[in-house]
KOLKEVO-422776 format. One record per residue: residue in three letters; y negated, x negated, z negated of N, C-alpha, C, O in turn. Coordinates in nm, 3 decimals. Each point is the difference from the previous one (the first is absolute). Layout:
BEGIN
aa|n_c2|n_c1|n_c3|ca_c2|ca_c1|ca_c3|c_c2|c_c1|c_c3|o_c2|o_c1|o_c3
ala|Y|X|Z|Y|X|Z|Y|X|Z|Y|X|Z
...
//
This chain:
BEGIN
aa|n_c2|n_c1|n_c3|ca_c2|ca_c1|ca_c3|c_c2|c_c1|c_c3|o_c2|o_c1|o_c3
unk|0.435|-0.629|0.949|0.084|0.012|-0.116|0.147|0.015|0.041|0.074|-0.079|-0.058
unk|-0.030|0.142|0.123|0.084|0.040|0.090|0.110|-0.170|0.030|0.102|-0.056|-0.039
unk|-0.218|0.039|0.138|0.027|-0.181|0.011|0.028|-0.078|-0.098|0.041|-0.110|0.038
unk|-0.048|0.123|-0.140|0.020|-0.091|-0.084|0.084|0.085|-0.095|-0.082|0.066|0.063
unk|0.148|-0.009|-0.136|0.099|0.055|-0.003|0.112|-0.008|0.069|0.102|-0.050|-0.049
unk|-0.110|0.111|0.205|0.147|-0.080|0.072|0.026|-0.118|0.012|0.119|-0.032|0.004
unk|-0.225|-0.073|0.006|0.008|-0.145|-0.023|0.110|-0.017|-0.178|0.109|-0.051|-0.025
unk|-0.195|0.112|-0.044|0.062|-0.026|-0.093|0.140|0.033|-0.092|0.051|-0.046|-0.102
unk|-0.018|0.157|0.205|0.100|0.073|-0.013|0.086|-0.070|0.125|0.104|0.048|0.046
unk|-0.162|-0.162|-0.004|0.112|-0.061|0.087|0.102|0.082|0.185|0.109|0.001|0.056
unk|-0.295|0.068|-0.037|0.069|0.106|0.086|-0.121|0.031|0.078|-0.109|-0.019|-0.054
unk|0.115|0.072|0.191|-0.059|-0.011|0.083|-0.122|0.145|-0.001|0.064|0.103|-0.023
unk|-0.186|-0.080|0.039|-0.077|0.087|-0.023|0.063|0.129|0.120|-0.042|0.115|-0.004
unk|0.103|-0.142|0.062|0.065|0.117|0.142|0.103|0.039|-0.124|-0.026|0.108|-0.053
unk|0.108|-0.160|0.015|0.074|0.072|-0.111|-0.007|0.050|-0.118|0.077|0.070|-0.066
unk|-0.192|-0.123|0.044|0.001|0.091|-0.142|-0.099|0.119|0.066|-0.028|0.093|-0.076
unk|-0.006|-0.092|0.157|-0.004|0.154|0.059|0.096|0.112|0.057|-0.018|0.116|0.038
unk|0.081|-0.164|-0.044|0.179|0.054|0.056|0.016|0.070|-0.155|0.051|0.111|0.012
unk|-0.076|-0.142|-0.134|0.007|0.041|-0.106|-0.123|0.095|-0.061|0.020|0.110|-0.049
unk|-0.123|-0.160|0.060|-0.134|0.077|-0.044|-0.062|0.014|0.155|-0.007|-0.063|0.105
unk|-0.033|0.183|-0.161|-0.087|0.063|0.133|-0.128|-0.078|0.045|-0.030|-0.052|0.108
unk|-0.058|0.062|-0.271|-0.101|-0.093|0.016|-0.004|-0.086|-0.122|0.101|-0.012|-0.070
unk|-0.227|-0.055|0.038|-0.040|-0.032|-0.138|-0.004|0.072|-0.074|0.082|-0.012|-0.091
unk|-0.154|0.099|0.087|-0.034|0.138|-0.097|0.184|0.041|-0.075|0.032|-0.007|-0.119
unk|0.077|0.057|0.265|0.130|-0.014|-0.104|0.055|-0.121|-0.056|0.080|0.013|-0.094
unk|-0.114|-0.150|0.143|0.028|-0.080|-0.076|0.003|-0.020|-0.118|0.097|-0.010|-0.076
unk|-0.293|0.000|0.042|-0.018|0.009|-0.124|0.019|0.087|-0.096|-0.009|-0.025|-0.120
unk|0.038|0.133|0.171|0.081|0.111|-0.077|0.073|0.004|-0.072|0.004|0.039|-0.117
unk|0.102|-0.105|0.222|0.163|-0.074|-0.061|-0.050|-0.059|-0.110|0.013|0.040|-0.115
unk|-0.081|-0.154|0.158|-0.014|-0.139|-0.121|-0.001|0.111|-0.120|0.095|0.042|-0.065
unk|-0.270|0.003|0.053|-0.029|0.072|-0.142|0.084|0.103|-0.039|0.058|-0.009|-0.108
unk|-0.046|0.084|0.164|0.027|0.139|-0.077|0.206|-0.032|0.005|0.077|0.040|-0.088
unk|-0.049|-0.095|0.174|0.183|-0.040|-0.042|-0.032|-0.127|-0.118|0.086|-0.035|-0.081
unk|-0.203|-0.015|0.084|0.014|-0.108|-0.112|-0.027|0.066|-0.106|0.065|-0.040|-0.096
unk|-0.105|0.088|0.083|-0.038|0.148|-0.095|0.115|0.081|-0.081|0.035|0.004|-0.118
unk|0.007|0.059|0.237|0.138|0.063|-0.050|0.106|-0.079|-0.039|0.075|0.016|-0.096
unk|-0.079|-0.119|0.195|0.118|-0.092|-0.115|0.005|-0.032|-0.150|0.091|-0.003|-0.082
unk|-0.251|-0.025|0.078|-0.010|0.007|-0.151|0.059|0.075|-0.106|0.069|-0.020|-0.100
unk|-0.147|0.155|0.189|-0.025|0.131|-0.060|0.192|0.064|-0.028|0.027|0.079|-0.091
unk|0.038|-0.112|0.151|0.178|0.063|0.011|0.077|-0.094|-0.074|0.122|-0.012|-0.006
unk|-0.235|-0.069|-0.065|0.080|-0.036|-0.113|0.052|0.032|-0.125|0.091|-0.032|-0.077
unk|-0.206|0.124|0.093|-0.004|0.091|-0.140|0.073|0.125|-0.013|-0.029|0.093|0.076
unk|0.096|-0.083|-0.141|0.146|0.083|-0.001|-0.024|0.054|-0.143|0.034|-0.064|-0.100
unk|-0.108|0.213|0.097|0.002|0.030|-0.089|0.132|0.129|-0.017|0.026|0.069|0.099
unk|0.010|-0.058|-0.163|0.127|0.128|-0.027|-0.044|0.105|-0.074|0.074|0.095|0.023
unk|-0.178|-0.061|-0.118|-0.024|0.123|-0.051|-0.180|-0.039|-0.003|-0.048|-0.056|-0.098
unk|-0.010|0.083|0.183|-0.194|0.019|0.010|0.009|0.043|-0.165|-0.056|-0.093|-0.058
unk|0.099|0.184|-0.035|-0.060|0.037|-0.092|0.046|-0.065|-0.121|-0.011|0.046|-0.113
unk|0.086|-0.211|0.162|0.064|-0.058|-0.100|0.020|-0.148|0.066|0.107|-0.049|0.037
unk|-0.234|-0.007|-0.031|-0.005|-0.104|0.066|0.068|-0.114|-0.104|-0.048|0.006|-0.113
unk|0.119|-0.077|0.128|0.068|-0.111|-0.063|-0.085|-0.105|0.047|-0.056|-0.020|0.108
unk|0.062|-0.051|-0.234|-0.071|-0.143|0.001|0.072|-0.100|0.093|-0.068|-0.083|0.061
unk|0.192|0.086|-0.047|0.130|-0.090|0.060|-0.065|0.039|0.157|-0.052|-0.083|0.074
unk|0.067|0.216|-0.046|-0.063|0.034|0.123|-0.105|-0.091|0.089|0.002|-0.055|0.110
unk|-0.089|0.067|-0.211|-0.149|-0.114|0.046|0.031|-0.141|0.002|-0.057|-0.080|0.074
unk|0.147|0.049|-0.157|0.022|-0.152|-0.030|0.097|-0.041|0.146|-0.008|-0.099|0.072
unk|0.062|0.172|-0.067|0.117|0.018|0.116|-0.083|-0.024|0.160|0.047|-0.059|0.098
unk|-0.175|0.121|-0.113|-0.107|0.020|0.123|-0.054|-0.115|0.003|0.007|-0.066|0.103
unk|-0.091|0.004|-0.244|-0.008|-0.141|0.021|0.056|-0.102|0.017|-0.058|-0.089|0.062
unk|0.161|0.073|-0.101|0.060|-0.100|0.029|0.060|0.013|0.190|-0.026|-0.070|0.098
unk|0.094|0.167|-0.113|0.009|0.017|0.174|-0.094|-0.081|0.076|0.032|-0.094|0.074
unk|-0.163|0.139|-0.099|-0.143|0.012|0.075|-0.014|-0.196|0.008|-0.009|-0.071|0.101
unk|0.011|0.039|-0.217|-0.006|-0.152|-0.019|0.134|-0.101|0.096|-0.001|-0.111|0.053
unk|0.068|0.181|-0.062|0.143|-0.017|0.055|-0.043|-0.020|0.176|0.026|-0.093|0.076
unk|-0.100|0.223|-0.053|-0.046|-0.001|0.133|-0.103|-0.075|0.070|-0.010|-0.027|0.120
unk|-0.089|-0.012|-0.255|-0.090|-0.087|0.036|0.067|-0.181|0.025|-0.053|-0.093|0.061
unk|0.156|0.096|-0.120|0.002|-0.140|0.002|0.104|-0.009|0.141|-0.001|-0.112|0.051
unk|0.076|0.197|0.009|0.076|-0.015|0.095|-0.094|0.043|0.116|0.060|-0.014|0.107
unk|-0.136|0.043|-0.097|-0.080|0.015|0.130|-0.132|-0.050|-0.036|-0.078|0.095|0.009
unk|0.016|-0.202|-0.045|-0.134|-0.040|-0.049|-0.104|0.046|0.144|-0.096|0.078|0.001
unk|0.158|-0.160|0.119|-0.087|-0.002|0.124|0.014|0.180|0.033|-0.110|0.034|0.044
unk|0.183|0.059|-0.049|-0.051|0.132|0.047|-0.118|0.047|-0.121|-0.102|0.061|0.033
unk|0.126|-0.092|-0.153|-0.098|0.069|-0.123|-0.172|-0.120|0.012|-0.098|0.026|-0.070
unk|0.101|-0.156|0.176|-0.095|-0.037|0.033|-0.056|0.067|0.105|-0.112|0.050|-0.012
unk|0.180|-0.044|0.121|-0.079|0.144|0.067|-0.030|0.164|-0.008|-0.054|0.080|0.076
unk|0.098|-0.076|-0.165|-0.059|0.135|-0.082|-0.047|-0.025|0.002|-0.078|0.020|0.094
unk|0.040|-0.137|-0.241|-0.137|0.045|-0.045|-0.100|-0.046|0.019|-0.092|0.038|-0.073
unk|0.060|-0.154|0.192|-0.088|-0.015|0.087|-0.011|0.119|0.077|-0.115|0.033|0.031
unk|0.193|0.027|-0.001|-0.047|0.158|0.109|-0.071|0.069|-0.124|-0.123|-0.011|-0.008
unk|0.206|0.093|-0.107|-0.058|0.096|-0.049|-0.153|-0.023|-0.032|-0.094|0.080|0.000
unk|0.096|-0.187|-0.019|-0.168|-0.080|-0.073|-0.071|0.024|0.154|-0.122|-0.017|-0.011
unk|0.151|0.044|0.117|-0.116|-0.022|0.060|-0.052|0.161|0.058|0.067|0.081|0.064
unk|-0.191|-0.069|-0.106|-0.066|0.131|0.027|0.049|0.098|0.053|0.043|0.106|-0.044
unk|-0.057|-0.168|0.185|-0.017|0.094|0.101|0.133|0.027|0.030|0.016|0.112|0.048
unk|0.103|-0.192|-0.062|0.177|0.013|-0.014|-0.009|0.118|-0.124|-0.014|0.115|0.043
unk|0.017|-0.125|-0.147|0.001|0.081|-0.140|-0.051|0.114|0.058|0.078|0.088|0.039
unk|-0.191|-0.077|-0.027|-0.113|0.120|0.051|0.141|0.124|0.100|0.041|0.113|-0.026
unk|-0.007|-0.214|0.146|0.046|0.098|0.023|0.175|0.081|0.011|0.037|0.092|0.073
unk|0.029|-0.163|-0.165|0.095|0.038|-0.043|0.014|0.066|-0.171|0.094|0.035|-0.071
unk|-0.286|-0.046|0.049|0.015|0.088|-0.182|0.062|0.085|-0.044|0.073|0.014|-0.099
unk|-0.126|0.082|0.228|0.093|0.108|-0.076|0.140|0.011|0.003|0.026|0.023|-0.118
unk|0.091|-0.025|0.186|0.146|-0.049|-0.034|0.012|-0.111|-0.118|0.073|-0.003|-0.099
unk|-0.146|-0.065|0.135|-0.004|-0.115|-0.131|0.018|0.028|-0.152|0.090|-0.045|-0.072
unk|-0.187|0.123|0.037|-0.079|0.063|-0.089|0.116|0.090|-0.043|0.060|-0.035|-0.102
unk|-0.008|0.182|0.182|0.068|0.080|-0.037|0.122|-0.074|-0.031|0.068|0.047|-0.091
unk|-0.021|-0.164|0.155|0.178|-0.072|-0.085|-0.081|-0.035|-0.147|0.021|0.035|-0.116
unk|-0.106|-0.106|0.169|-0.114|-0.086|-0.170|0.030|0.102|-0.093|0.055|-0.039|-0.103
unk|-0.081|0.175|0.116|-0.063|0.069|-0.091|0.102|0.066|-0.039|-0.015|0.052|-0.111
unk|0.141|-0.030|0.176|0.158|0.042|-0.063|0.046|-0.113|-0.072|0.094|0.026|-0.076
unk|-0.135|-0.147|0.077|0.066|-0.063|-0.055|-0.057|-0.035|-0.174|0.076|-0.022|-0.095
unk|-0.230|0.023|0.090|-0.101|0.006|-0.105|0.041|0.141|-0.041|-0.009|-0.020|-0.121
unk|0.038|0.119|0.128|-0.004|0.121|-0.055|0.145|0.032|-0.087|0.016|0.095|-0.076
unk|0.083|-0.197|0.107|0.146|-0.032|-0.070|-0.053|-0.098|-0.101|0.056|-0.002|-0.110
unk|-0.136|-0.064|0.128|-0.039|-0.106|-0.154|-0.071|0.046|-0.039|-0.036|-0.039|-0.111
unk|-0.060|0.195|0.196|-0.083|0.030|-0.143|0.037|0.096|-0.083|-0.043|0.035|-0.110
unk|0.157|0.013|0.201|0.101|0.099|-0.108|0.085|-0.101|-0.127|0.027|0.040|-0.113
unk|-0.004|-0.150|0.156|0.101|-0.063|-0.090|-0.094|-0.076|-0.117|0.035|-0.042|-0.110
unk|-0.154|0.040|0.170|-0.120|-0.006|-0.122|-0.022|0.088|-0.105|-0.003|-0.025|-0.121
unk|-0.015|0.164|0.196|-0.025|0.086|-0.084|0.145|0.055|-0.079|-0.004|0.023|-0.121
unk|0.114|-0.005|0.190|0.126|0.019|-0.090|0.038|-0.132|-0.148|0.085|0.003|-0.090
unk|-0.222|-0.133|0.135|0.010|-0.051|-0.138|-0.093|0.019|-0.107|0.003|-0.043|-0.115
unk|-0.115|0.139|0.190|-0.097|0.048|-0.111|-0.095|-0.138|0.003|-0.035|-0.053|-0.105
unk|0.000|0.006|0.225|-0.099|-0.086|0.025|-0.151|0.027|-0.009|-0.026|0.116|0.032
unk|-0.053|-0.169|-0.058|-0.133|0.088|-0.015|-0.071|0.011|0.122|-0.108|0.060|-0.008
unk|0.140|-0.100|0.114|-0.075|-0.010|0.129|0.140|-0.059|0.103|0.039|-0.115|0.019
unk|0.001|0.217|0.022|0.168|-0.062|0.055|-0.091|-0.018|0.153|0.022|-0.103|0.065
unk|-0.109|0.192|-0.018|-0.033|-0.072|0.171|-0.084|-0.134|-0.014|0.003|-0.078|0.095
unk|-0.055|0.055|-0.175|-0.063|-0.120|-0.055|0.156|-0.146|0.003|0.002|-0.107|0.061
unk|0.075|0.152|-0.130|0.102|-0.076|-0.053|0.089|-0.033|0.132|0.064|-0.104|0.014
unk|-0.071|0.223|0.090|0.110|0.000|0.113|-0.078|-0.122|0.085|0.055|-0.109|0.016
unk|-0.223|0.147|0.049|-0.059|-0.094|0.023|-0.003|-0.124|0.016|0.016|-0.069|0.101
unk|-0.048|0.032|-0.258|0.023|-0.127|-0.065|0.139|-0.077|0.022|-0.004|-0.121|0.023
unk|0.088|0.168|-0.028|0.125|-0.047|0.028|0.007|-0.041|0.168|0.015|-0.114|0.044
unk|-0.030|0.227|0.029|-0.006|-0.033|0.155|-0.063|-0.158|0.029|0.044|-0.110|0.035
unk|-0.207|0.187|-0.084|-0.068|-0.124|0.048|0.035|-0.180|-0.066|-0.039|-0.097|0.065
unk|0.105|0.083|-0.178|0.098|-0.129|-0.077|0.089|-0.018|0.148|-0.005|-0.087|0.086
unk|0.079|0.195|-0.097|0.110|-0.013|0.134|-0.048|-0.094|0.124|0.026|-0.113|0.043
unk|-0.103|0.212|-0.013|-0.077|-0.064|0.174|-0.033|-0.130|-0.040|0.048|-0.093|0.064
unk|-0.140|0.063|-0.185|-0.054|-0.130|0.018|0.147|-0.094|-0.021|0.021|-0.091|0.081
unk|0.075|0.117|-0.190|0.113|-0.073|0.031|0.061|-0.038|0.137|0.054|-0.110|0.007
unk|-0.056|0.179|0.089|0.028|0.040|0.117|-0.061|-0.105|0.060|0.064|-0.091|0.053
unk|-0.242|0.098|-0.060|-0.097|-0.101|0.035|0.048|-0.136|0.008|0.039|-0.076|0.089
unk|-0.057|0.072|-0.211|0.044|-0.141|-0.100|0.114|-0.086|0.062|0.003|-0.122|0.016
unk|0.111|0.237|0.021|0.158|-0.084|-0.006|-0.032|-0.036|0.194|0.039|-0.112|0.030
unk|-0.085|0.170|0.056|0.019|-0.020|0.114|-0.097|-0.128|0.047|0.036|-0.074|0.091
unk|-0.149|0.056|-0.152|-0.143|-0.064|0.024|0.106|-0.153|-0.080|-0.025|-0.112|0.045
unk|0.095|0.122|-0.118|0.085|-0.165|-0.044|0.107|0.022|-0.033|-0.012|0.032|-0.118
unk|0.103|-0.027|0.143|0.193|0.079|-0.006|0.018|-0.134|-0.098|0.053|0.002|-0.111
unk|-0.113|-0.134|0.186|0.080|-0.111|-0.091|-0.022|0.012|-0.163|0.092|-0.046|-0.068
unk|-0.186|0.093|0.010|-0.049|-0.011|-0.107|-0.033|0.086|-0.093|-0.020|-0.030|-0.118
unk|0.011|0.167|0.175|-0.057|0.133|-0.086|0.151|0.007|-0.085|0.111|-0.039|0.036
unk|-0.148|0.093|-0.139|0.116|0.009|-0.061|0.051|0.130|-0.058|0.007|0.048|-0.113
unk|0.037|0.000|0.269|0.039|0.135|-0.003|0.074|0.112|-0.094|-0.035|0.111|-0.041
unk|0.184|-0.215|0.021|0.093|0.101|-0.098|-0.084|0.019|-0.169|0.017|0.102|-0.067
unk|-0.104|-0.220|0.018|-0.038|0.003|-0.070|-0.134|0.078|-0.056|-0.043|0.034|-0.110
unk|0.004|-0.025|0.244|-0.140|0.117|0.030|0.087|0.161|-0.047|-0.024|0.082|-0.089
unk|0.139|-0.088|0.203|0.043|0.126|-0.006|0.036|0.037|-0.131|-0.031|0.117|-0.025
unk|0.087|-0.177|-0.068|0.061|0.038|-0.121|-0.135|0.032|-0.048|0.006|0.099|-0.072
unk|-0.149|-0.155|0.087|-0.074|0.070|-0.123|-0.045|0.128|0.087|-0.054|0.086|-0.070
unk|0.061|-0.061|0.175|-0.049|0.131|0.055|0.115|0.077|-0.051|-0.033|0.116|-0.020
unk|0.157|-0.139|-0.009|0.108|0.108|-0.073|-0.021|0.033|-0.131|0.050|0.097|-0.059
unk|-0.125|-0.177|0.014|-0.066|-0.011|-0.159|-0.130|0.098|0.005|-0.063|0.042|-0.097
unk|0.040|-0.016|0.228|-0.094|0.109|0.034|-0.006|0.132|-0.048|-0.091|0.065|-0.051
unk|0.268|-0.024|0.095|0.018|0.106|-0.020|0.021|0.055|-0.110|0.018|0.122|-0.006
//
């Protein structure tokens, strides 16, 4: 894996060890900084007064990010999808995941939603598969137009 990565990163496997110790921090990097990049998009200013503009502000960013780096958000999520990669970076994974679901399920419930972790969910998982969708055919998914009805989400 290793090998094919520096191949593809246009760089020699002796050097991208000069950078990562092993695989294990490699893939680290990939997920959990692909992760947080996501995740530091979201700029909330008062937790107990989540603004709608806020979220809209996160998606669109997020979409913003997907379309300027398609090939890093293709190796995500070929990594995260695979078991035994996922398996063992869950838990860091999980704890950014779960700060970030726990701000939409507050901004659920500050709208008097009837099931706001249900609703935060649901939204994520639209996201990812958008995510899916736009990287698996860039020429054709029709992103900005996807994104506007996930803002219609909120």
């Amino acid at each position: 894996m290793v090998t094919k990565i520096a191949t593809t990163a246009g760089i020699s496997k002796g050097l991208m060890y000069n950078y990562f110790s092993s695989k294990e921090e490699l893939l680290k990097e990939i997920l959990i900084g692909g992760l947080t990049n996501f995740t530091k998009l979201l700029v909330v200013e008062n937790p107990k007064e989540i603004k709608k503009s806020e979220l809209e502000s996160f998606i669109i960013e997020n979409i913003n990010l997907l379309k300027q780096k398609p090939e890093f958000y293709k190796l995500y999520f070929s990594l995260a999808f695979q078991p035994v990669v996922f398996k063992s970076l869950e838990k860091e994974f999980m704890e950014i995941f779960g700060k970030l679901i726990s701000v939409l399920v507050e901004y659920y419930t500050q709208k008097a939603d009837n099931n706001p972790y249900v609703k935060a969910r649901f939204l994520f998982a639209v996201f990812d598969g958008i995510g899916i969708h736009y990287i698996s055919d860039t020429e054709n998914f029709p992103i900005d137009e996807v994104g506007d009805m996930i803002l219609d989400m909120l």
